[in-house]
N, C-alpha and C positions, 0 to 999 in steps of 0.2 A: 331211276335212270340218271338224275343229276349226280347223284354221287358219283358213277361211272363217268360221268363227262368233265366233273371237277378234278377226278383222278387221272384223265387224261389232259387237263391240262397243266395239271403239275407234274408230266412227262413220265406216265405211268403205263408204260406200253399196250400192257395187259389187258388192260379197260376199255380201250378201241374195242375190242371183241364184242362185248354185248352190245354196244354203240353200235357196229356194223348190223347187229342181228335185227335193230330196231328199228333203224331207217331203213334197210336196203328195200324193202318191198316198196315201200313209198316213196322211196330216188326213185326207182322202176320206171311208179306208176309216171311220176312229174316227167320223166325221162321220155318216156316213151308217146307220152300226150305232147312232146315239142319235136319228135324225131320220127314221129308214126314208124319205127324199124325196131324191132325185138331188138337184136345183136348189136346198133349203136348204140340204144339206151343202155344196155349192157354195159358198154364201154365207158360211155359216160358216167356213170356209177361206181364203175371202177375207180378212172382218172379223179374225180370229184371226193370218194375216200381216199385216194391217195395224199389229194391235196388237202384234206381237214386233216390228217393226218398230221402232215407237216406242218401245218400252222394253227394247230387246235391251241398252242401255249399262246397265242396273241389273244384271242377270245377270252373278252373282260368276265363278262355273267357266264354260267353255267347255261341257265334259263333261257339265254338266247341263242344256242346250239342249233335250235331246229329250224329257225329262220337264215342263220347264219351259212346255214349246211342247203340250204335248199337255194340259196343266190348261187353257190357252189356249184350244183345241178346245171341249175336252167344256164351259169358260166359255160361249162361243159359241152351242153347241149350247145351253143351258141357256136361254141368254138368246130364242133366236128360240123356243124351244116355249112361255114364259110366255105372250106377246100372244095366239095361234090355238092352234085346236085342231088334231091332227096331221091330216092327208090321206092317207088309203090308197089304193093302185093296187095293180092285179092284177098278177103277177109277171107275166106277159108283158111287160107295158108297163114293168115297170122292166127287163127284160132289155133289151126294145129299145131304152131310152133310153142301158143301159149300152153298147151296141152304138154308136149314135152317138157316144159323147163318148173311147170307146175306139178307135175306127176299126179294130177288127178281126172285124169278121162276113166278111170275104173267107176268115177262114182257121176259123169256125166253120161245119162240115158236117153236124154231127149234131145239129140243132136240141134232137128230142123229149130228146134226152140231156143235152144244156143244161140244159133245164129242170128235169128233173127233179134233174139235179144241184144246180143252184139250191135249188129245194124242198126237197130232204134237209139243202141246208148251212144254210138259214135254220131247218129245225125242231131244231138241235141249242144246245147250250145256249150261252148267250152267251160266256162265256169260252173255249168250243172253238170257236165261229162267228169271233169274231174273230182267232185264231189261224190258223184253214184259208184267212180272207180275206186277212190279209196275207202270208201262207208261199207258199200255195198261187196263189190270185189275181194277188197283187200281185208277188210274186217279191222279198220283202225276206228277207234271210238272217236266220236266228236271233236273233245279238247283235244284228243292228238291231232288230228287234222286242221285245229282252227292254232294251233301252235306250228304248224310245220308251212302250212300256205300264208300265215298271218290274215288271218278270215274270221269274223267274228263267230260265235255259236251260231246266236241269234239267225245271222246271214246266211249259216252252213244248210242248216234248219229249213230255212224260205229255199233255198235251191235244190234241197232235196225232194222237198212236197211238190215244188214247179215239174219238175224232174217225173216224180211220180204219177203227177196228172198228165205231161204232154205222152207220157209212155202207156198210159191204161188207152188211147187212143190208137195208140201203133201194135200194140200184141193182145195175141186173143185170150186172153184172161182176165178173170175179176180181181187179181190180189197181186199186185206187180211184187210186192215186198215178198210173199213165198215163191214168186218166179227168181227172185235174186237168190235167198237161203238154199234155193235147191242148185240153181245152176250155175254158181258167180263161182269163176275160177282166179288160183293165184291166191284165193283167201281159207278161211279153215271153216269146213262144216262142223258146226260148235249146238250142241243139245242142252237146252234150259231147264234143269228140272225145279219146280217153285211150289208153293206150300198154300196157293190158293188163287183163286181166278182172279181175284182184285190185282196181284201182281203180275201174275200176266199179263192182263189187260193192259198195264202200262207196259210195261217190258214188248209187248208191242207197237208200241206208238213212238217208235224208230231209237229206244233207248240201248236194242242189241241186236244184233243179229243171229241167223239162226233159226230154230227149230225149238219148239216150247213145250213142257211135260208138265202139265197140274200134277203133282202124287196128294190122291184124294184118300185121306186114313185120319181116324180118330186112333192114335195107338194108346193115350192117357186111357181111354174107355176101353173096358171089356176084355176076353182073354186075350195074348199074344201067345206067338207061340216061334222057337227059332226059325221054324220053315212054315212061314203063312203062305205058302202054295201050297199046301199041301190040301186034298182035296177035304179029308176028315176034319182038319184044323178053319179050313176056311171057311166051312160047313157051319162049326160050332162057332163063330163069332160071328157069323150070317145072322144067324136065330140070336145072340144075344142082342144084336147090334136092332133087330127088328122088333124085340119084345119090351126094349129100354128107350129107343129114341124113337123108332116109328121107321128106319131104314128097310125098306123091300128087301130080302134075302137077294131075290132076282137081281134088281138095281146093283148091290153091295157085290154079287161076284161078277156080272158084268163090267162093274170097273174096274175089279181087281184082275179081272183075267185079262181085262184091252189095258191097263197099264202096264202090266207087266209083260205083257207083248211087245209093248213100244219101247220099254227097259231092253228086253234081250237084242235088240237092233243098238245097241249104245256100240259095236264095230264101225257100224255108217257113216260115225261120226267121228273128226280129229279131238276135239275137246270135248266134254263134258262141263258142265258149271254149277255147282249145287245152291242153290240159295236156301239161306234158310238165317231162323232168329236164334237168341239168347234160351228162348222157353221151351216147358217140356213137351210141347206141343210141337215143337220143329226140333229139337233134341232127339225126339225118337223118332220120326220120319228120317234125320240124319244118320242116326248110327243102323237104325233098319238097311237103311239103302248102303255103307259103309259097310258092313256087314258081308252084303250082297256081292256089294263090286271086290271084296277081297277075296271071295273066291271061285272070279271069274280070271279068264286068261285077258287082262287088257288090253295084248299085242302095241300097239300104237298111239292105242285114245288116252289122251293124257286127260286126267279128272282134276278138277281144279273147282276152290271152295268159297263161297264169300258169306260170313255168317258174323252177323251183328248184334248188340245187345243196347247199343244206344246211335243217337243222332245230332247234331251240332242247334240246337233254337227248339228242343221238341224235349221237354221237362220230363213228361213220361211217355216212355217210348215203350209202347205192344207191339210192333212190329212193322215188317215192312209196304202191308198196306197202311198205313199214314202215310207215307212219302208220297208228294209229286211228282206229275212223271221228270218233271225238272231239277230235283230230289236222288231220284233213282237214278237219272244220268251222270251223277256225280258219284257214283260207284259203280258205273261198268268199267271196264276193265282192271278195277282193285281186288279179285279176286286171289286169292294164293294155291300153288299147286301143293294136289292131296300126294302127300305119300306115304312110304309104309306106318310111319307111328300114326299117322289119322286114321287110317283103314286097320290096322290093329286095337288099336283103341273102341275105335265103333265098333269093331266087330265083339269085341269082349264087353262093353257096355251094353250091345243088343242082345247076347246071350243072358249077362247078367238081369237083365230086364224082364224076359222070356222065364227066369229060372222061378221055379215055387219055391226056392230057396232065398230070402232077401239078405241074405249075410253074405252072397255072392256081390252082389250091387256096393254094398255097407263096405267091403273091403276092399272092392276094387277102387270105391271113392275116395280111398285112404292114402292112396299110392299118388303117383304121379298124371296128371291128366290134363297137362299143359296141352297136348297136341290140342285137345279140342278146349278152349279154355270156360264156356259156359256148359259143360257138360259137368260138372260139381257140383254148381246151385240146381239147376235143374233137375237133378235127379235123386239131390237132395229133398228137395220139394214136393218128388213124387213119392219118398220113403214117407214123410211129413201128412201124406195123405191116409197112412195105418190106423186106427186107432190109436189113438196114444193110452200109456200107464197110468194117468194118471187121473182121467177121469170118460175113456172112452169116444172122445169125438176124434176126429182127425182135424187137420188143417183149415180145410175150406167150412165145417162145422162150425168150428170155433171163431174163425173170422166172419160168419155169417154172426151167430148169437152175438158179439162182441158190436157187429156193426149196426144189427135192431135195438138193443140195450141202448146205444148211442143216439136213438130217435130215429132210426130211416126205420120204414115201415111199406115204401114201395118195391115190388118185385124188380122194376128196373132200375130203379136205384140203388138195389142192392148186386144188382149183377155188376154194375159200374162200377160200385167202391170198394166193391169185395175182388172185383178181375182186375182191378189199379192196383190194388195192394200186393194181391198175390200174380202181379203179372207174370212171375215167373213161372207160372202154372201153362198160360196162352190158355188157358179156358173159356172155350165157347159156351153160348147162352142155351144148348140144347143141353150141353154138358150140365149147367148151372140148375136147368133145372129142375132134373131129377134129384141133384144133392137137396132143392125144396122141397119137392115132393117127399122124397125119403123125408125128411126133419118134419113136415108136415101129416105124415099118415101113420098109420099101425096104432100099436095098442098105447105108445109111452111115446107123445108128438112134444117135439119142443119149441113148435113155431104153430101157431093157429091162424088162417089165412080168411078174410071173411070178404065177401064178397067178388069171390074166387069163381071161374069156370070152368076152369083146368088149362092143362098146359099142355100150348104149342107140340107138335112132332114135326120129323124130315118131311118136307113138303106139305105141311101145314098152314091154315093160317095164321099170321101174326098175332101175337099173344095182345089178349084187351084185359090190360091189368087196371084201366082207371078208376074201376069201383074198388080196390082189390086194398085191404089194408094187411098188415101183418103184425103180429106183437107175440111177446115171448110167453110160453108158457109157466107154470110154476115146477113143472118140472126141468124145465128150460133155464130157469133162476139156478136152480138146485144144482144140475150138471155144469153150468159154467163157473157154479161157486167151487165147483168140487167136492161134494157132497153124495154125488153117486157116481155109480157109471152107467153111459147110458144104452152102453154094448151089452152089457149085464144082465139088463133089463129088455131092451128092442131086437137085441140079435142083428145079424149080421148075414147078407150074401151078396158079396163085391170081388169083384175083380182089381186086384192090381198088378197090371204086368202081367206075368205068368203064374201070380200067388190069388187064388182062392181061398177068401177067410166066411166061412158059414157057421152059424150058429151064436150061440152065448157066450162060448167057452171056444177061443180062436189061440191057434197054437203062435203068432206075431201080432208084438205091437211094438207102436214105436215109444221112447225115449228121448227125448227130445234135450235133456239135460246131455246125454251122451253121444246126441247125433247118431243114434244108431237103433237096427231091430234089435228087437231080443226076443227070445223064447221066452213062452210062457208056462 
């Protein structure tokens, strides 16, 4: 936005325009909190862009636009209450006029709730009215409002919570915050979908607003397939997912069937928000859903993307549970809208991922794949997980034997330095520890585990690794010198993607000198 308003003040006509699109809801709100009348505040918003207009080239800083613009306003407002005296109207009639000018009573259902919502926001006190109207209402983030009133976070913050406690007293529900997501007009019902409940959990603690979707899926693990609705398909990765981690069949399609319930409702809402990381872990929860939404009719709901691979003071960054929720509020509203090349891109990443063809994946990473920019490492990473040429382990194998040779000999130590290295994996620790098991069991083990009890499953309890040491085998020696292989010898039945490799003799592996599969 500064750039727009630096180019408006170097008398760049054209650049007023998104400047109008960004304040105008928020003139409104100030407008309309000084003039209690829809139609003057109107006005006032008008005359007030008029007047930035004309004198936006006197304006020294760019930065100081929104303070500058809102003396503007409340001038405005000042000016139409001298001539008349104010005009009162019963809150009905200003709901329904807010209803017209908002265009969205198609998606207000609970009128009397409305109302009285209304009523309790206007009898609180003006400094917290204004706050619940732009936060809440209007759907401006924090910094934008503590930049346009001149109000600190901190203070927006405390008025919000006062806000929220004098109001759990006046309306009959336990959760005022999804009284506001559902029924706050003038702003955009906006759908969160996130990569795991720890970000939620902040992402609720007034960092967005809205409406929030955990998408619960291991897709690194076990088959995919392009239509995992499908009943056959969901079927078969039920039963993997229950015979490998410990997942209920039951549990696994009941979430799959009530998430993607709550997907096909993504009409309900103006925006969409995807979050997600750098890793292959939110990678393909990414292009799965990308996939999806590109061959849906999206009429109006604009999808829009915020996807990160690092953070400012945070050395190694796994993702976006690390962040504070004070963290995480320093990237709402930086998200960028998805359009055709991100939604074709994912969609041709999720097929290639689903393919039992890996030469599909290998050349599409070949080409250009800026839309989505960590979607190269990362699915590089997941080729990396093949067996390799050259002596049978895959990725996470080799960083394991590599990290026990090196002196760790704890299971959780080894999940720490081996998930730090390869974070671009986002490999969780149930993940983790089947790739031990496997290297620890069958006829040719290259990890020996002693005073072991076995390992954790889904809804387990907590692994008790403190007697528990690990050290390398001699065949463990052998394989990481390169001296055998250990595919060869152990055999194989894994899932990657949509590629099944069973037995001794597996027709891909990867190459890691050429960054690519090959046939075998």
């Amino acid at each position: 936005m500064l750039q727009w308003i630096e180019a408006a003040r170097q008398g760049d006509r054209t650049a007023f325009e998104p400047i109008v699109r960004q304040f105008k809801t928020m003139a409104y709100a100030v407008a309309y909190e000084k003039l209690h009348d829809p139609h003057l505040a109107e006005d006032a918003v008008q005359e007030a862009f008029t007047e930035a207009f004309l004198h936006v080239g006197k304006l020294r800083e760019a930065d100081a636009f929104p303070g500058w613009f809102k003396t503007i306003v409340v001038r405005q407002c000042h000016r139409l209450l001298r001539p008349m005296r104010h005009r009162t109207l019963p809150l009905h009639e200003i709901t329904e006029l807010a209803e017209v000018r908002a265009g969205l009573a198609e998606i207000v259902e609970a009128k009397e709730l409305r109302l009285l919502l209304h009523a309790s926001v206007a009898a609180l006190p003006a400094n917290m009215r204004v706050a619940v109207q732009l936060f809440y209402f209007y759907g401006y983030t924090l910094q934008q409002i503590s930049q346009y009133v001149g109000t600190p976070v901190p203070t927006l913050k405390k008025r919000l919570f006062d806000a929220r406690r004098k109001l759990k007293g006046t309306l009959p529900v336990a959760d005022c915050v999804t009284v506001f997501n559902h029924l706050h007009e003038g702003g955009r019902r906006m759908l969160h979908i996130v990569n795991g409940d720890s970000v939620a959990d902040k992402l609720k603690q007034g960092v967005v607003q809205g409406d929030i979707l955990v998408w619960r899926e291991v897709y690194p693990a076990g088959p995919v397939f392009v239509d995992m609705s499908d009943p056959e398909n969901r079927s078969a990765r039920a039963r993997y997912l229950e015979q490998t981690m410990g997942i209920p069949i039951e549990e696994y399609v009941k979430i799959s069937e009530t998430q993607e319930k709550e997907l096909e409702r993504f009409r309900a809402y103006d925006e969409i928000v995807l979050w997600f990381e750098h890793d292959l872990f939110d990678q393909t929860m990414l292009s799965y859903l990308l996939n999806w939404f590109a061959k849906q009719s999206l009429g109006k709901t604009k999808l829009s993307l915020l996807c990160i691979g690092a953070y400012p003071g945070i050395e190694c960054f796994r993702g976006l549970g690390q962040l504070s929720v004070q963290q995480m509020e320093t990237l709402s509203g930086t998200w960028q809208s998805i359009g055709r090349r991100e939604l074709d891109l994912g969609g041709a990443l999720w097929e290639a991922y689903a393919s039992s063809d890996p030469t599909k994946l290998t050349d599409l990473l070949q080409g250009d794949t800026s839309a989505l920019p960590f979607a190269r490492d990362a699915f590089e990473a997941h080729l990396a997980r093949l067996p390799s040429v050259r002596d049978g382990l895959g990725l996470v194998e080799r960083t394991t034997l590599e990290k026990v040779r090196g002196g760790l000999s704890s299971p959780v130590e080894l999940f720490r330095h081996v998930g730090n290295e390869l974070h671009v994996l986002g490999m969780g620790d149930l993940e983790y520890w089947r790739y031990l098991a496997r290297m620890s069991q069958g006829p040719h083990p290259l990890l020996h585990m002693e005073g072991f009890a076995g390992f954790p499953s889904f809804g387990g309890s907590e692994p008790s690794f403190r007697d528990c040491t690990i050290t390398m085998t001699e065949l463990g020696n052998r394989i990481l010198d390169e001296k055998e292989d250990w595919l060869a010898l152990q055999g194989i039945d894994e899932w990657f993607g949509g590629l099944r490799l069973q037995g001794r003799s597996v027709p891909w592996r990867w190459d890691e000198t050429g960054k690519r599969a090959v046939r075998m």
